[in-house]
Phi, psi and omega in degrees: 000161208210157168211170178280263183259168173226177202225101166266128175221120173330105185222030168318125169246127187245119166353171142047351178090019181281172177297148148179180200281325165262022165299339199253336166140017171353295194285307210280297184331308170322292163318302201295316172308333174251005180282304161325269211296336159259350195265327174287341187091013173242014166261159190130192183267151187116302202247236192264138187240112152282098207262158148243158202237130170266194196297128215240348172090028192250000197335310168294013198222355189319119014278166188201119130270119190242166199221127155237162009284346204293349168079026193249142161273101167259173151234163176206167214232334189206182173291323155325272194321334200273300161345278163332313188288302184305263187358289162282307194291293183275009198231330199227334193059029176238108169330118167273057192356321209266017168232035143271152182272148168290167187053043148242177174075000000 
């Protein structure tokens, strides 16, 4: 089965309170993005795939979602921000620059 993209979002939990991705509510972030993502019709084979991720190695960058094949790293801060990524990135194909992590695409 094949899909245009998959969405990995980070929902790694690290001891101890060090950063990490599921400081920010990641899986519950997660859910929400492929819940999204079935009600527009763009989840499935073919189309778009919503992964959980163990540690993708952004930590200092937490929360972090990455979009292949295209290689582009966002971070978000809300549902807004997961919305916005759907919208412009996966529905339009235009990066939403201002939630890149730096040095990708």
């Amino acid at each position: 089965m094949s899909y245009s993209k998959h969405l990995f979002f980070c929902t790694n939990q690290r001891e101890g309170g060090a950063p990490c991705c599921n400081n920010f509510n990641s899986t519950d972030i997660r859910n929400y993005a492929k819940q999204k993502c079935q009600q527009l019709g763009i989840h499935g084979a073919g189309k778009v795939r919503i992964n959980s991720s163990g540690c993708l190695g952004q930590c200092a960058n937490a929360p972090v979602v990455v979009v292949y094949p295209d290689a582009v790293w966002y971070t978000w801060t809300d549902t807004a921000d997961i919305d916005e990524i759907i919208e412009s990135h996966l529905l339009n194909d235009n990066v939403v620059e201002r939630l890149l992590i730096g040095g990708t695409t």
